[in-house]
C-alpha positions as CSV (number, residue, x, y, z in Angstrom):
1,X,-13.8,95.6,-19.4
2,X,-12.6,94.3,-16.3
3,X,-14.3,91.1,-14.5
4,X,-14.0,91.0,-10.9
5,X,-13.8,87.9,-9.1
6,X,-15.6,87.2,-5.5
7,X,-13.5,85.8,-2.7
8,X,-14.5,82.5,-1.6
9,X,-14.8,82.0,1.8
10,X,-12.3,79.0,2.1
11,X,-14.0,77.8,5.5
12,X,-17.0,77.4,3.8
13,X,-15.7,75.6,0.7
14,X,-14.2,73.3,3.7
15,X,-16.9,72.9,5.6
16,X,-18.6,71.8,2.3
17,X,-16.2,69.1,1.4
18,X,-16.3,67.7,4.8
19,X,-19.9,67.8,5.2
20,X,-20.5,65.6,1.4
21,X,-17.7,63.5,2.4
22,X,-19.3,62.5,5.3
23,X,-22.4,62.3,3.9
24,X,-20.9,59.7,1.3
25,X,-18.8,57.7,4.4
26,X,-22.4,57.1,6.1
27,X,-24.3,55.8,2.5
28,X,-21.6,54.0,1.5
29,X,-20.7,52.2,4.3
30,X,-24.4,52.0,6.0
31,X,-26.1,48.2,5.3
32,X,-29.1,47.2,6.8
33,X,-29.2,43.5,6.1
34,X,-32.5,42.9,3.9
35,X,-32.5,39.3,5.3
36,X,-30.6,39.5,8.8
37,X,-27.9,36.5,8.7
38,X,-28.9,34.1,11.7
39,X,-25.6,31.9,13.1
40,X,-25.8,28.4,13.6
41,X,-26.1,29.5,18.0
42,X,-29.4,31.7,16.7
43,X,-27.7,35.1,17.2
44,X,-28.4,37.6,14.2
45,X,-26.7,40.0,12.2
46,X,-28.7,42.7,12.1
47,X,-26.6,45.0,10.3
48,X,-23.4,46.3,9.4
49,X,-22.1,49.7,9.0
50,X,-18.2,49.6,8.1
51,X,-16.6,47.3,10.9
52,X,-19.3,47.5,13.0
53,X,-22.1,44.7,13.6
54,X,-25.1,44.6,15.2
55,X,-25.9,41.7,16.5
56,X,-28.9,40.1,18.5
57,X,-28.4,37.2,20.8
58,X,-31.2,34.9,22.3
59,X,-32.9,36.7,25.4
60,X,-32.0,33.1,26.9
61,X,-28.5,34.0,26.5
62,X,-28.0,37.3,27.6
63,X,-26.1,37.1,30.6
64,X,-24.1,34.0,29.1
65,X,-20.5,35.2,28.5
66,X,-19.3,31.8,26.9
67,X,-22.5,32.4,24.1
68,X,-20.6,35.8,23.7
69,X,-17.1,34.1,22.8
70,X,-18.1,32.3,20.8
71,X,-20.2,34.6,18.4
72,X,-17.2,36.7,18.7
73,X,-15.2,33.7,17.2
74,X,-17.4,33.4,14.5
75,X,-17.4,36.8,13.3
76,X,-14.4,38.3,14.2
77,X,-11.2,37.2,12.4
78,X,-8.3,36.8,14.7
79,X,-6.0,39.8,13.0
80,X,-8.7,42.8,11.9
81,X,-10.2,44.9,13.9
82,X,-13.4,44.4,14.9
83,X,-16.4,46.3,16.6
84,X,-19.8,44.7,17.9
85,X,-22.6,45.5,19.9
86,X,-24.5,43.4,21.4
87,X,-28.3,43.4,21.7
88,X,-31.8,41.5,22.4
89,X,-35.1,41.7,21.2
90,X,-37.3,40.5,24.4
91,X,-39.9,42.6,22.3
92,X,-39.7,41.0,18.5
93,X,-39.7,44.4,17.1
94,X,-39.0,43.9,13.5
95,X,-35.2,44.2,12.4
96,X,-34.5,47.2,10.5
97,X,-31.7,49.9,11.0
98,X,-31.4,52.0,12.4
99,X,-31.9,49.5,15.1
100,X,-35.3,50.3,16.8
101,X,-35.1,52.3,20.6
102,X,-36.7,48.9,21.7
103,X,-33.7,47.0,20.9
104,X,-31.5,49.5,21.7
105,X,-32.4,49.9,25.0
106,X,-31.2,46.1,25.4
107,X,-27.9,45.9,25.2
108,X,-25.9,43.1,26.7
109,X,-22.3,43.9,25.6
110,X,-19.9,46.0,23.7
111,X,-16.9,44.3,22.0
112,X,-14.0,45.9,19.9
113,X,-10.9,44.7,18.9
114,X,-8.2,46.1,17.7
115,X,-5.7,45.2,15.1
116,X,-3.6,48.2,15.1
117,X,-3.0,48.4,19.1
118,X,-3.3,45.0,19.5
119,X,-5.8,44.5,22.1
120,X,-9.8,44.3,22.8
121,X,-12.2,45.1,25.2
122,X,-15.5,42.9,26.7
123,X,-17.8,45.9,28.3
124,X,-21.0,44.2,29.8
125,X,-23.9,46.3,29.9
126,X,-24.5,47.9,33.3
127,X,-28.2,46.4,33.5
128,X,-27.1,42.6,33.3
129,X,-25.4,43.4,36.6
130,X,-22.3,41.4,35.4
131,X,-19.6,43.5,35.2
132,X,-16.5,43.3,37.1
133,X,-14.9,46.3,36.5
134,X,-16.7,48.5,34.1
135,X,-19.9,48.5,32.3
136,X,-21.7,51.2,29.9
């Protein structure tokens, strides 16, 4: 008796292994804070996915780019690398993440550092009308 075995289709296997791996990057990495960490300058961590933070600032501070320094001090160590975006919530939506199209659609600024190519980037958002060169 003679068992024949089917080809498998090794693009498909692949496609396989990429798609669960993926799927167990996102679910492992993804953290919605239960109980968003406030600083001591009333920003808020709103979550966390890998190294990237979500953070809300005080409406009051939006267009303050000083504020925004110095939350990047306290959160970003000066050798990793280090990704935040930057958001408010004129609107008090609850904090859950994903981050609600309400607070979303607030941005005040991108920030991402890093350690690797040894330099960062401050991208204001194009609605705070405060960017010098660039904005998103």
């Amino acid at each position: 008796m003679k068992i024949e075995r089917t080809k498998k289709d090794p693009l498909l296997g692949f496609l396989k292994f990429i798609f669960g791996t993926m799927i167990l990057i996102i679910f492992s990495n993804l953290k919605a804070m239960e109980n968003p960490k406030t600083l001591p300058n009333g920003s808020i961590i709103a979550a966390k996915t890998g190294i990237m933070q979500f953070i809300i600032v005080p409406v009051k501070h939006q267009k303050n780019k000083k504020f925004h320094v110095e939350t990047i001090k306290m959160l970003c160590s000066e050798k990793k690398t280090c990704f935040l975006n930057f958001f408010t919530n004129s609107k008090s939506v609850k904090l859950s993440f994903p981050l609600d199209d309400k607070i979303l659609n607030e941005p005040t600024l991108m920030y991402r550092r890093s350690a690797k190519h040894q330099n960062a980037t401050f991208q204001w958002s194009c609605r705070l009308n405060l960017a010098v060169t660039n904005c998103f």
